[in-house]
C-alpha positions as CSV (number, residue, x, y, z in Angstrom):
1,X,0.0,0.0,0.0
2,X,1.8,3.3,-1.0
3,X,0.5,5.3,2.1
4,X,1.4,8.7,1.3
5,X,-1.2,11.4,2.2
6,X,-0.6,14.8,0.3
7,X,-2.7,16.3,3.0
8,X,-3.6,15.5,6.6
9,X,-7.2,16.4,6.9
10,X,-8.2,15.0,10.0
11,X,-12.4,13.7,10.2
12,X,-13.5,13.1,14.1
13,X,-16.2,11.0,14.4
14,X,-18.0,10.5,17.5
15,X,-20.4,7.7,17.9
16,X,-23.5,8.5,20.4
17,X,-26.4,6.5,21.5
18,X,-28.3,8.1,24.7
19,X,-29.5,11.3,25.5
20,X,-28.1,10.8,29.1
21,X,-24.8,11.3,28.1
22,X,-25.7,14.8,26.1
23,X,-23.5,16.8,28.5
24,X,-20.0,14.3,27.9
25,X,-21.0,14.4,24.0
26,X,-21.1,18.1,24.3
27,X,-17.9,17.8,26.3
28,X,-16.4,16.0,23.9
29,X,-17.7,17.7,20.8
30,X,-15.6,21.2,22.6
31,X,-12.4,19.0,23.1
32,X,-12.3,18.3,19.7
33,X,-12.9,21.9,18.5
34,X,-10.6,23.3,21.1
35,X,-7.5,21.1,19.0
36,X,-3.8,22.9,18.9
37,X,-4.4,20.9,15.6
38,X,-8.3,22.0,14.5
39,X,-9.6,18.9,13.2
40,X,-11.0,19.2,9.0
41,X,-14.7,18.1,10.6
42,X,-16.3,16.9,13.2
43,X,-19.0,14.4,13.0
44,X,-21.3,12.7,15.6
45,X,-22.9,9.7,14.7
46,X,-26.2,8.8,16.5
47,X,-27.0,4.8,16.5
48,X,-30.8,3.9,16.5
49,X,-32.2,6.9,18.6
50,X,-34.5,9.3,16.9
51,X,-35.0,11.9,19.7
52,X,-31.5,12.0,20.2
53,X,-30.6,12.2,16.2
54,X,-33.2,15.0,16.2
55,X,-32.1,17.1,18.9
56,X,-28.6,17.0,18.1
57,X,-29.4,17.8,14.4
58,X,-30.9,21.0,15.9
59,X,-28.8,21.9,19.0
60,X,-25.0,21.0,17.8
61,X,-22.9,23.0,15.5
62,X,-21.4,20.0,13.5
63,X,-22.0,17.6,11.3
64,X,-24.8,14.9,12.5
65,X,-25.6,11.2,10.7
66,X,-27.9,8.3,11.5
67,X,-26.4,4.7,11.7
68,X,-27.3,3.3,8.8
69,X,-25.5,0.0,9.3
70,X,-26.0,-2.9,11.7
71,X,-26.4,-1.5,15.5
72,X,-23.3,-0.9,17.9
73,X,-20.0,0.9,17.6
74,X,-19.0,-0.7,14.6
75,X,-21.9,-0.2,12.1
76,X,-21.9,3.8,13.6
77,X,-18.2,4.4,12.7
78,X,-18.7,2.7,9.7
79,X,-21.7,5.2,9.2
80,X,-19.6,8.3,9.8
81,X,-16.3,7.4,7.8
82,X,-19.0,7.0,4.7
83,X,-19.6,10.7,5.1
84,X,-16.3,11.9,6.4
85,X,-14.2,13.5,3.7
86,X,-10.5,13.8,5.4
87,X,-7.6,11.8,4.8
88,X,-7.4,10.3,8.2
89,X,-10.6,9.5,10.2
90,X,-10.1,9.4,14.0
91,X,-12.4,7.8,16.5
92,X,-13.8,9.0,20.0
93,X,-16.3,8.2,22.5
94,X,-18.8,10.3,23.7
95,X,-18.1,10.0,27.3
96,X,-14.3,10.8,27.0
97,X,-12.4,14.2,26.1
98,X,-9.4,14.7,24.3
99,X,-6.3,16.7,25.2
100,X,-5.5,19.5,23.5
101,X,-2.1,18.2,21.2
102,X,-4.3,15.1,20.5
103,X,-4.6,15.7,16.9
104,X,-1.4,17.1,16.9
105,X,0.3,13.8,18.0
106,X,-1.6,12.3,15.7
107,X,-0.7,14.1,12.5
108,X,2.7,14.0,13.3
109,X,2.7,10.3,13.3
110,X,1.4,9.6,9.8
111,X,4.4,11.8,8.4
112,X,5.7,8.2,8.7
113,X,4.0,6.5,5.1
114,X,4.4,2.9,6.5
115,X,1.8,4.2,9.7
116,X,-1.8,2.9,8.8
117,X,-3.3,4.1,12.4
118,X,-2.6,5.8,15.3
119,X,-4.2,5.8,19.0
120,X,-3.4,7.1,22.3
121,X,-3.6,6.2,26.2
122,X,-7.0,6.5,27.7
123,X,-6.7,7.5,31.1
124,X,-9.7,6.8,33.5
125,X,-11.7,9.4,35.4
126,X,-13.6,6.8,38.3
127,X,-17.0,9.5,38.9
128,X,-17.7,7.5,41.8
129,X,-13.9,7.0,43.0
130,X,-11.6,4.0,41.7
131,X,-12.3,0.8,44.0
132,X,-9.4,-0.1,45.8
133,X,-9.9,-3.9,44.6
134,X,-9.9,-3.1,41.2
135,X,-6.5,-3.7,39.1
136,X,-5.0,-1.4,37.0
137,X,-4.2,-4.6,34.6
138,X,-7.6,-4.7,33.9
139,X,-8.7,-1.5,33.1
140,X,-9.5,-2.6,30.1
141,X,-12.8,-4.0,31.4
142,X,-13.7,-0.3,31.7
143,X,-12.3,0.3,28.0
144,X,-9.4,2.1,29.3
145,X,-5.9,1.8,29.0
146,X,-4.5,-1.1,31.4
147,X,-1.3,-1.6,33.7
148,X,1.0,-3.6,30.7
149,X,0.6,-1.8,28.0
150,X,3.7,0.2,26.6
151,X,4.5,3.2,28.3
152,X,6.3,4.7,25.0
153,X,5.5,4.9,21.7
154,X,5.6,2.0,20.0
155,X,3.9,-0.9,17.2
156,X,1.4,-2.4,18.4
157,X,-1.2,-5.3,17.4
158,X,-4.3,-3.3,18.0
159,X,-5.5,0.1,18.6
160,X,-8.5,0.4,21.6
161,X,-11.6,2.2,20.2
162,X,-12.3,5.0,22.2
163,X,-9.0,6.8,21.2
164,X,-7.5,5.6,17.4
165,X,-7.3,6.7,14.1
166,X,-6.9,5.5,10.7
167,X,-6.0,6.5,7.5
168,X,-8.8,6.6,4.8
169,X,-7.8,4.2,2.3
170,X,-7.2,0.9,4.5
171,X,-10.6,2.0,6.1
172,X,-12.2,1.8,2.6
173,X,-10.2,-0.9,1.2
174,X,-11.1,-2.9,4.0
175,X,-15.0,-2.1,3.9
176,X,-14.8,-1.1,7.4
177,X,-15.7,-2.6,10.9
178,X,-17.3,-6.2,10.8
179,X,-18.3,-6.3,14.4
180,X,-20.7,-4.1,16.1
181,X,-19.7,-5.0,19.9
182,X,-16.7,-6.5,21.5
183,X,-13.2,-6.4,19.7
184,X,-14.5,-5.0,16.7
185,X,-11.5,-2.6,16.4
186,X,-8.7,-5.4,17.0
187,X,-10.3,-7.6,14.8
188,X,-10.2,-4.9,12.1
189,X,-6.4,-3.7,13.5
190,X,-5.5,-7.8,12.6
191,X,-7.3,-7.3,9.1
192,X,-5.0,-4.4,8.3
193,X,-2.0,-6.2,8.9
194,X,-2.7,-8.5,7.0
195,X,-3.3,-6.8,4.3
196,X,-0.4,-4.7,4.8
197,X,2.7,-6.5,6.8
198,X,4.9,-4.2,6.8
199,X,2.2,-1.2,7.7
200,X,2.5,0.0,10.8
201,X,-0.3,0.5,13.8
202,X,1.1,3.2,16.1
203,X,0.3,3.4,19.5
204,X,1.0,7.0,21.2
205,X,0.5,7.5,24.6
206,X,0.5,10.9,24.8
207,X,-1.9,11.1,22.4
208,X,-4.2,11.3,25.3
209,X,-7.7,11.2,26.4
210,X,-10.1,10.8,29.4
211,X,-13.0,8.9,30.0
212,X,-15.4,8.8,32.4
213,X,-16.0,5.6,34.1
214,X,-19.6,6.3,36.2
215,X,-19.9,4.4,39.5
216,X,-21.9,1.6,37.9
217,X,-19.0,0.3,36.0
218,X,-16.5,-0.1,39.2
219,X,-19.1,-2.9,40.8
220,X,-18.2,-6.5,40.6
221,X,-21.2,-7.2,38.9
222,X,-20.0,-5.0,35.9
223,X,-16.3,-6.3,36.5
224,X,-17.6,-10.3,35.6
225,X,-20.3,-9.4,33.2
226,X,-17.7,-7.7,31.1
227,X,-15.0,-10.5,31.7
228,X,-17.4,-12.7,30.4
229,X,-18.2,-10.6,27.2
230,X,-14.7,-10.0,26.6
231,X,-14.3,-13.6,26.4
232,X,-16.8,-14.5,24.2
233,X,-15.7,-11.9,21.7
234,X,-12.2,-13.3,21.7
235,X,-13.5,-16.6,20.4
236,X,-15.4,-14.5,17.7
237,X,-12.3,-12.9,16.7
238,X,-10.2,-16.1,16.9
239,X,-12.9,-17.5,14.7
240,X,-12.8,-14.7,12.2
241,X,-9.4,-14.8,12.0
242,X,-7.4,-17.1,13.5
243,X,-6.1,-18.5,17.2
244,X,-2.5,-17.1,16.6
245,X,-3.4,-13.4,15.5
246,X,-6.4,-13.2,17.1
247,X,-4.8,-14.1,20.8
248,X,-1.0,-13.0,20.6
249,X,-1.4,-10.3,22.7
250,X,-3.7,-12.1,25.4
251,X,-1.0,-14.6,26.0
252,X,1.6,-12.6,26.1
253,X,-0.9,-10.6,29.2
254,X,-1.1,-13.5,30.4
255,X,1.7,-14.8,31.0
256,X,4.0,-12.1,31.6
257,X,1.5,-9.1,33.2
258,X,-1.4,-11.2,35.1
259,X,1.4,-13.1,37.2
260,X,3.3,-10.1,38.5
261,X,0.2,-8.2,39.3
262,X,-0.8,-10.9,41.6
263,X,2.0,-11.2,43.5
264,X,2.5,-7.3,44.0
265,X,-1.1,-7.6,45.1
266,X,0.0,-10.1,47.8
267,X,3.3,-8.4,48.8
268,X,1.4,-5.1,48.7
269,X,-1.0,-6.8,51.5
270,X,2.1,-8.1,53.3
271,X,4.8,-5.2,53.3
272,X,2.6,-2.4,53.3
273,X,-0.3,-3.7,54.8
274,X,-2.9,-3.2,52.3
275,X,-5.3,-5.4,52.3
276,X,-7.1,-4.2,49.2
277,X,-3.7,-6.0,48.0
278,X,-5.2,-9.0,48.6
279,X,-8.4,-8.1,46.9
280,X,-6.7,-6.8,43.8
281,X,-4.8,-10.4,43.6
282,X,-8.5,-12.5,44.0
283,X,-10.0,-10.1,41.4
284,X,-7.5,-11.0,38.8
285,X,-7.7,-14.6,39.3
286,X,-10.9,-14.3,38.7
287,X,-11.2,-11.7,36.3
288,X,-8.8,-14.7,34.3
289,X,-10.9,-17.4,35.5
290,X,-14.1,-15.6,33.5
291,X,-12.7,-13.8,30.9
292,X,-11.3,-17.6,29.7
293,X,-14.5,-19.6,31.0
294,X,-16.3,-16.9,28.2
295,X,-13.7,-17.9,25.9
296,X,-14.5,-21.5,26.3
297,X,-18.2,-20.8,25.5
298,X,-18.2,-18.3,23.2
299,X,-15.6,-20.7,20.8
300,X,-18.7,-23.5,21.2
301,X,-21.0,-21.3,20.3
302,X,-19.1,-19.2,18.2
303,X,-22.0,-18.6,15.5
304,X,-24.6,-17.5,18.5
305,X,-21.5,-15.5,19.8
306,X,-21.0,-13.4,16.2
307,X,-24.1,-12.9,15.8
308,X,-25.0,-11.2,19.4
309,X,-21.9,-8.8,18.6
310,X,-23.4,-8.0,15.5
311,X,-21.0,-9.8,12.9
312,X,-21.1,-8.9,9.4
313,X,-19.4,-10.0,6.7
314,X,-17.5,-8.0,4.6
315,X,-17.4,-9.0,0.9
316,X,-14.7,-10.9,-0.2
317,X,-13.4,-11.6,3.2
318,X,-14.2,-14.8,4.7
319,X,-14.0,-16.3,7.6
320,X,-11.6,-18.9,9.2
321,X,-12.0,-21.4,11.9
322,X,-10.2,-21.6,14.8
């Protein structure tokens, strides 16, 4: 792919779906146009809610589009690169606000032609306080970045969707996002390299944004439910496209991050005397023990599975079985 982009015209599309959430997508909307680097447009995308596509359409000063596509994040991105018109289309949620050089950072990084997409750390901002049993390693439960990820820039498998960025021809060439829910942008990120081996997925992490993470999502019963789900979409994405691409990185977590988080856990309990230590330790055990017992199920029920997560197929890519 000859990746050269004679000018960086950055789209922003922000994917909304409740009205009880208009204050963070207003929030977000004035990060974006507050940009060291002004972005070429902004677009908000509003997936299967009439009152809320209406009211935006007549109370926000940018673009607005209906989902057109299958329901979830994926068929709403998918709706708003189709009437984006920049070079690069960057992604952002509308609970979570962007620092000011975010654009910046990201322009700067496709000045490299072999970079295919860019995304940044996602920092979490706990409304009702961070639990002091919850692990930074899984952060990701909350769609945040987590305790093992790279703490400089560097290549990475997959971008997460709340902060990322791609450029507009592997988004085209590609046809898009195939999953509406769970993993739909790392099965897309495995897609792109692919396609283009020696491209390269950049991952900045001061390319920065915040999200709010409201009280309901730091309760246990959140914490398993998601484990679960994260699971299950795993074995979609290993379906779609192979055990060895689609899992790399979750071994690697595995083995290297989850052990050493559980014994600082314990030591933290023993040399410090916190006994959230402990806690933290039993949460990741089983936070493992779920997120894999999802795996197990989703893989035997892989069709159901897709198909909950809003799967589509993308002509002339098939899929492969694990």
């Amino acid at each position: 792919m000859t990746a050269t982009t004679p000018s960086l015209d950055i789209s922003v599309v922000i994917c909304a779906y409740t009205e009880a959430r208009w204050s963070e997508l207003v929030e977000a909307i004035r990060s974006v146009q507050d940009q060291t680097l002004p972005p070429f447009e902004i677009i908000v995308v509003v997936d299967n809610n009439p009152a809320l596509l209406e009211r935006a359409r007549v109370e926000l000063d940018v673009r607005v589009a209906d989902n057109v596509e299958v329901r979830g994040l994926g068929g709403a991105r998918n709706s708003g690169v189709a009437v984006s018109n920049g070079t690069i289309v960057a992604f952002l949620d509308d609970d979570a606000v962007a620092d000011p050089d975010w654009l910046k950072r990201f322009s700067a990084a496709y000045e490299n032609e072999n970079v295919l997409g860019v995304g940044g750390a996602i920092e979490p901002v706990w409304l009702g306080g961070r639990p002091g049993w919850f692990p930074k390693e899984f952060d990701w439960v909350v769609g945040c970045t987590y305790e093992g990820m790279p703490d400089s820039t560097t290549p990475v498998r997959n971008l997460i969707g709340c902060n990322m960025s791609y450029r507009r021809d592997v988004l085209d060439a590609l046809g898009g996002f195939r999953l509406g829910y769970g993993c739909d942008e790392t099965e897309f990120c495995i897609r792109t390299r692919r396609r283009w081996p020696d491209g390269i997925l950049l991952y900045d992490p001061g390319a920065k944004v915040s999200h709010l993470v409201p009280a309901s999502r730091s309760r246990w019963r959140h914490f398993r439910s998601r484990c679960y789900f994260e699971g299950g979409s795993k074995a979609v994405v290993s379906w779609l496209v192979g055990s060895e691409d689609g899992l790399a990185s979750e071994r690697a977590y595995t083995r290297r991050v989850l052990p050493r988080a559980i014994g600082r856990g314990f030591s933290d309990a023993v040399a410090r005397r916190d006994w959230a230590g402990l806690a933290r330790a039993a949460a990741i055990m089983a936070g493992l023990t779920i997120t894999a017992a999802g795996y197990l199920i989703g893989k035997l029920t892989v069709a159901k599975a897709a198909d909950v997560r809003g799967w589509r197929e993308v002509s002339g890519a098939g899929t492969q079985a694990v």
